[in-house]
C-alpha positions as CSV (number, residue, x, y, z in Angstrom):
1,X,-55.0,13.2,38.0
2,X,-53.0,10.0,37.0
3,X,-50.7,12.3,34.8
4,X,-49.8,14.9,37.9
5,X,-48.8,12.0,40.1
6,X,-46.8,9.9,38.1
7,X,-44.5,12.7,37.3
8,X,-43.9,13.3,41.2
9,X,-43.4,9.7,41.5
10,X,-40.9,10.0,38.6
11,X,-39.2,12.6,40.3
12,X,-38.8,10.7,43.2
13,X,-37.5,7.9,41.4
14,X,-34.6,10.5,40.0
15,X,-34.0,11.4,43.1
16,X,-33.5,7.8,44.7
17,X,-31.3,6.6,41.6
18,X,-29.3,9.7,41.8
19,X,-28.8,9.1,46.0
20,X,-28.3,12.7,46.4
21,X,-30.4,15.6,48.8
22,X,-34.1,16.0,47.6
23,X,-34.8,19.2,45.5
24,X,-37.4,21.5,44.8
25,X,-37.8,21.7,40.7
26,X,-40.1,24.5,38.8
27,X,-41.2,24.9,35.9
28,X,-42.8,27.9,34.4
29,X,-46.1,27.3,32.6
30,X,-47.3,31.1,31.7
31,X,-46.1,34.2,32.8
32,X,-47.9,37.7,31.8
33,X,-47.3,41.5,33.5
34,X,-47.6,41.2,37.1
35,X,-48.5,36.8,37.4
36,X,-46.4,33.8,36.7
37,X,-48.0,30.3,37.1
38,X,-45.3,27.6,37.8
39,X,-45.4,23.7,37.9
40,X,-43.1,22.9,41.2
41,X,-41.9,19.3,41.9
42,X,-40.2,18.6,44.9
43,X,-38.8,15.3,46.0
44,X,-37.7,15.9,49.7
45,X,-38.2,13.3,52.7
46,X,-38.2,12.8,55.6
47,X,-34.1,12.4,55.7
48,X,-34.0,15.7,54.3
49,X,-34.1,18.8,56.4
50,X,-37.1,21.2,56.6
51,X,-35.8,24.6,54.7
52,X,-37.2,28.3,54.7
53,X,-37.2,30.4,52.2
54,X,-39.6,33.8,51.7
55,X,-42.2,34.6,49.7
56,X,-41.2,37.2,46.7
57,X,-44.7,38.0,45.6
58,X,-47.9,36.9,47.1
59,X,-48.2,33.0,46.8
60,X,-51.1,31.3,46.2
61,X,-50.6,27.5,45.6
62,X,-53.0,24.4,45.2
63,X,-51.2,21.2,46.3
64,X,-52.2,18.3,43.6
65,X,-50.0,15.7,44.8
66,X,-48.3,14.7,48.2
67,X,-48.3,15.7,51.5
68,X,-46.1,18.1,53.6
69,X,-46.1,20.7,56.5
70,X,-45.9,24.4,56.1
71,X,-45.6,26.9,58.6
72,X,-44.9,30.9,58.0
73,X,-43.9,33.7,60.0
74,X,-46.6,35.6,61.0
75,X,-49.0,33.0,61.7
76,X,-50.7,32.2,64.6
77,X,-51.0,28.9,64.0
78,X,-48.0,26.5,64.3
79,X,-47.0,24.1,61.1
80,X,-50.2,23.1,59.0
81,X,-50.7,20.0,56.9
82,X,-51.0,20.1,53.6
83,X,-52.5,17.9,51.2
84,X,-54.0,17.8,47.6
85,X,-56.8,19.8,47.2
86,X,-56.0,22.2,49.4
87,X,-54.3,26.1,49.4
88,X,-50.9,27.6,50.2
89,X,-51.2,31.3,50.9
90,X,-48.5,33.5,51.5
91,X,-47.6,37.2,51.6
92,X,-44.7,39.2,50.0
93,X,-41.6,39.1,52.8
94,X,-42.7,36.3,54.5
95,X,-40.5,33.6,55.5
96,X,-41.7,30.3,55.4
97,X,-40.7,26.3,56.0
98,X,-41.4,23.1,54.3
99,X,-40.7,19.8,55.8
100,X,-41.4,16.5,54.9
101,X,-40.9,14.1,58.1
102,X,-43.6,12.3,57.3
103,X,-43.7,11.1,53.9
104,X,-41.7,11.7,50.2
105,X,-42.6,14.5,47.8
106,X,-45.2,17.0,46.5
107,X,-46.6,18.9,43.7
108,X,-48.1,22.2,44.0
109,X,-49.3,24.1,40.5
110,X,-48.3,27.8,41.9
111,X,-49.5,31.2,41.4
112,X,-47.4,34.4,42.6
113,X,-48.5,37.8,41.7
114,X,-46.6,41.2,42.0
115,X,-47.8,43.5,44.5
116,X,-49.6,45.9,42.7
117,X,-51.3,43.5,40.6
118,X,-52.5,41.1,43.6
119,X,-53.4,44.6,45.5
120,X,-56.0,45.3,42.3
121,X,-57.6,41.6,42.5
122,X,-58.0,42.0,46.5
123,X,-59.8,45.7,46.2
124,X,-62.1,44.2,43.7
125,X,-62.7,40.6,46.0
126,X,-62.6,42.4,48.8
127,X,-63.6,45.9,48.9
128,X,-61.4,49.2,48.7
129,X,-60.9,49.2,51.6
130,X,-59.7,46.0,52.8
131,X,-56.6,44.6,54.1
132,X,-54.3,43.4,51.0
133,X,-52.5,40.5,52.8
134,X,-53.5,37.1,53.6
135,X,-54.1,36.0,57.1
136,X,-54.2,32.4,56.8
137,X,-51.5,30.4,55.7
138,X,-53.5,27.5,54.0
139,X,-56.9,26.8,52.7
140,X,-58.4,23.3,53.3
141,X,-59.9,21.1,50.6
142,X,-63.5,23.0,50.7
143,X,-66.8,23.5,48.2
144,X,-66.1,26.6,47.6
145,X,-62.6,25.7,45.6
146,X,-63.8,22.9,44.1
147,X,-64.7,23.9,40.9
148,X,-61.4,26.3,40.0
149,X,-59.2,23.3,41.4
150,X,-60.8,20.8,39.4
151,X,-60.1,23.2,36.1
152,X,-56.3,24.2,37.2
153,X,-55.7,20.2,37.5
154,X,-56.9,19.5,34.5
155,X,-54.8,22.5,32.5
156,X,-52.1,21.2,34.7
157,X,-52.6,17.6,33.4
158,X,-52.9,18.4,29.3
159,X,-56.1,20.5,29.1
160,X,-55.0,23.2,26.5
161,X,-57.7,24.7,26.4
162,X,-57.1,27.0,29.4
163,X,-56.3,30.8,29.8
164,X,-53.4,30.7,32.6
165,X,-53.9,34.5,33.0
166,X,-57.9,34.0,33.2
167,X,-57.6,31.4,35.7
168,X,-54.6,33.2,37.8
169,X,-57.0,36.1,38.4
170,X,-60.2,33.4,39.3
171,X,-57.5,31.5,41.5
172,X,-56.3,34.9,43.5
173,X,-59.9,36.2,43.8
174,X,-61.3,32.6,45.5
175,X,-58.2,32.6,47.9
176,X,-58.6,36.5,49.1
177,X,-62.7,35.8,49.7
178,X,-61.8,32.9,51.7
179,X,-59.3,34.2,53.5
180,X,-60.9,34.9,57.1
181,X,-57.8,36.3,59.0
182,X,-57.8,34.0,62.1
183,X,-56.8,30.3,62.1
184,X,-59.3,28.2,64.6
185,X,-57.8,27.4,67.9
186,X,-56.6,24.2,67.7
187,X,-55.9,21.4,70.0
188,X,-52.5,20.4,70.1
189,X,-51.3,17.3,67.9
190,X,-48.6,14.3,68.4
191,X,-45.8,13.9,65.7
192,X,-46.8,10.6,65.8
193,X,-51.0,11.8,64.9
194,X,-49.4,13.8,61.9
195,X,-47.7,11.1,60.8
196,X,-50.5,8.4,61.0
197,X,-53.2,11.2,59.0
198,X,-50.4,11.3,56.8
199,X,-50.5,7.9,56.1
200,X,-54.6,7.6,55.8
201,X,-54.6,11.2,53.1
202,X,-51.7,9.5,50.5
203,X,-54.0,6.3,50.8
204,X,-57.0,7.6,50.0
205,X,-55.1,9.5,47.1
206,X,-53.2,6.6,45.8
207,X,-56.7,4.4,45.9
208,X,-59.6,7.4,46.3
209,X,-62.2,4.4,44.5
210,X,-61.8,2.1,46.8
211,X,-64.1,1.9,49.9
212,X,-62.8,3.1,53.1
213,X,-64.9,3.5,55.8
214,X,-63.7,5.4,58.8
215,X,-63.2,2.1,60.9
216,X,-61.0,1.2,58.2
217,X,-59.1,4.3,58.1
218,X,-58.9,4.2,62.0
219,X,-57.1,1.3,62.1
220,X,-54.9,1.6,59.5
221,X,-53.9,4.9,61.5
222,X,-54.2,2.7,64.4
223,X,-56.1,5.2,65.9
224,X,-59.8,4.7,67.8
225,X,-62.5,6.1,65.1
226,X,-63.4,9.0,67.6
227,X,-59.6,10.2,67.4
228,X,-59.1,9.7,64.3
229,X,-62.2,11.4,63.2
230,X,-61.1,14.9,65.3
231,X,-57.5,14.4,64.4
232,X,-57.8,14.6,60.5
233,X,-60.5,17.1,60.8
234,X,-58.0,19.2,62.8
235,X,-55.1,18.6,60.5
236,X,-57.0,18.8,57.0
237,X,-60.3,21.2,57.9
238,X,-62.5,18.1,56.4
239,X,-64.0,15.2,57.6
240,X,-62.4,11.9,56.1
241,X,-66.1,10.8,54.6
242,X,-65.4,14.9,52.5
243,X,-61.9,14.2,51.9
244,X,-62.9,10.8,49.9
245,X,-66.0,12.3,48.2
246,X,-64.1,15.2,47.7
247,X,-61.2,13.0,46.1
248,X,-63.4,11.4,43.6
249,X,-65.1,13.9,42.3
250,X,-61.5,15.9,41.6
251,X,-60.8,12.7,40.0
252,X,-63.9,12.9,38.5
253,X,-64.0,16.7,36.9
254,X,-60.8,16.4,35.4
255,X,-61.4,13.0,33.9
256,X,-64.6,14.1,32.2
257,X,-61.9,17.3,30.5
258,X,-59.4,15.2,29.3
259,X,-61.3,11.8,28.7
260,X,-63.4,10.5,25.8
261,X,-65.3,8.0,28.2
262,X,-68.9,8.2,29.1
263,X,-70.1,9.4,31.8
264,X,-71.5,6.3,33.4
265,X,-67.7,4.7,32.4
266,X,-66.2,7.6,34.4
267,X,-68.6,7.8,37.8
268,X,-67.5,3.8,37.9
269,X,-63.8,4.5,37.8
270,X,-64.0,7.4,40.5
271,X,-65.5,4.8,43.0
272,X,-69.3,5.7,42.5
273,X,-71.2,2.5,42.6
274,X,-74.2,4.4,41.2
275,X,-74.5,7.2,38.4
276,X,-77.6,8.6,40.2
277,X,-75.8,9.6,43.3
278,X,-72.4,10.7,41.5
279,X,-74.8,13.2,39.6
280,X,-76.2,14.4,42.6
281,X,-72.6,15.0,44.4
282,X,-71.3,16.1,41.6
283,X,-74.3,18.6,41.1
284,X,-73.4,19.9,44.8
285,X,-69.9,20.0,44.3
286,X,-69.7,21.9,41.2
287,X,-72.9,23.4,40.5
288,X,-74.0,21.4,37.1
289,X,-74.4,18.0,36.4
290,X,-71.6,16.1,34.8
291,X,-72.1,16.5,31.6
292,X,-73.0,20.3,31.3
293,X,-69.7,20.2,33.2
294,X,-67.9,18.9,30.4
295,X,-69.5,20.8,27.8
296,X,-68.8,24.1,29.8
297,X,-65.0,23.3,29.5
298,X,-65.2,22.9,26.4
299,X,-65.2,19.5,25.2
300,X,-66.7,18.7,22.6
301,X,-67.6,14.4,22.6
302,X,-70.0,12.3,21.3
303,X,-71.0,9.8,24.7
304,X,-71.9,5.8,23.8
């Protein structure tokens, strides 16, 4: 997890030196009949205008660093916030916009998949007969995604042992399955809300192991706990206490792929105070205990 944000931080570093516009960079990481998986960088701000562009293929993208706001054509709801963890959805033709008015840069590891191909992943997720578009326009950071985010941030940070084309399909069939059509009504939200959440999700990112209770988040939002708790549930579909745990344990997972530390070392780093409970949340999170975890992706390590 380290890895994935240092490079955005590099990028925006390029981008200050140079002085010039922010820029959305991608890089292509597999590609196969009908799927392409690409790394995109982008190191706009909030000096740089929000810009719309349309989806080519259906999009399905996890955010893994950053914040920004998204909004699509089509969708009932107005702009959503998204943060790492959780899902971009879009649908072939449809125009969306990014904007970043509240903080610097992203990273989103992003799947798009021809028409046909997507259309024969939804019939099998779905049923023959269901619809073959998305209705959403974002996912938020839930259970149910934990496990297939955990394993595309790890590929995304070194872990070669990974089928791109294996985990396009999982990736696709977990988004159309989650997809419910209809975006919750919503009470309306300040800019300045927005930009104070903002503020509270790139903290907890940049220091998910420390403790932060929600008094501690409220004020640094310098919002009353009760606002702040409804406010950030609105804007991210979690609870702040889920968005931590939920934090550390992606931490977590992708640490226990691409590290030789033991487990005990690792539930210390990812702000557990106690090996007992990070098994039992990471049990609940992803269905096995840590270290079945780790053998299941395939490494291979001898613990101390």
């Amino acid at each position: 997890m380290a890895k994935v944000a240092v490079d955005l931080k590099e990028a925006l570093k390029r981008r200050a030196a140079d002085g010039g516009r922010g820029r959305t960079e991608a890089s292509v990481l597999a590609a196969g009949d009908g799927w392409i998986v690409e790394d995109v960088v982008c190191s706009c701000g909030p000096d740089d205008r929000p810009f719309e562009e349309q989806h080519d293929r259906a999009a399905v993208a996890i955010v893994t660093a950053g914040t920004f706001q998204y909004r699509a054509s089509g969708a009932a709801a107005g702009r959503e916030m998204m943060t790492p963890g959780s899902v971009l959805l879009g649908n072939p033709g449809q125009y969306y916009e990014c904007g970043h008015e509240h903080a610097a840069g992203d990273r989103c590891l992003s799947f798009r998949y021809a028409p046909a191909y997507f259309e024969s992943i939804t019939a099998d997720a779905r049923g023959r007969h269901a619809r073959t578009t998305f209705g959403l326009v974002r996912l938020p950071p839930v259970r149910a995604l934990s496990s297939v985010i955990a394993r595309a941030t790890a590929a995304l940070a070194g872990n070669a042992d990974v089928s791109w084309e294996e985990l396009s399909v999982t990736m696709a069939a977990h988004a159309v399955r989650l997809d419910g059509g209809r975006e919750p009504a919503r009470s309306p939200v300040s800019a300045a809300a927005i930009a104070r959440v903002t503020r509270s999700v790139r903290m907890i990112e940049q220091h998910p192991d420390n403790e932060l209770s929600l008094a501690d988040l409220a004020r640094a939002a310098k919002l009353s706990p009760f606002h702040f708790l409804r406010t950030f549930q609105d804007l991210t579909g979690v609870t702040p206490h889920q968005y931590v745990m939920r934090t550390r344990l992606r931490h977590a997972a992708t640490r226990l792929v691409l590290e030789p530390d033991a487990v005990l070392d690792i539930a210390f780093r990812s702000g557990f105070g106690d090996v007992s409970n990070f098994n039992r949340a990471f049990r609940a999170e992803f269905g096995v205990n840590p270290r079945a975890y780790r053998g299941r992706c395939g490494r291979a390590i001898n613990e101390r």
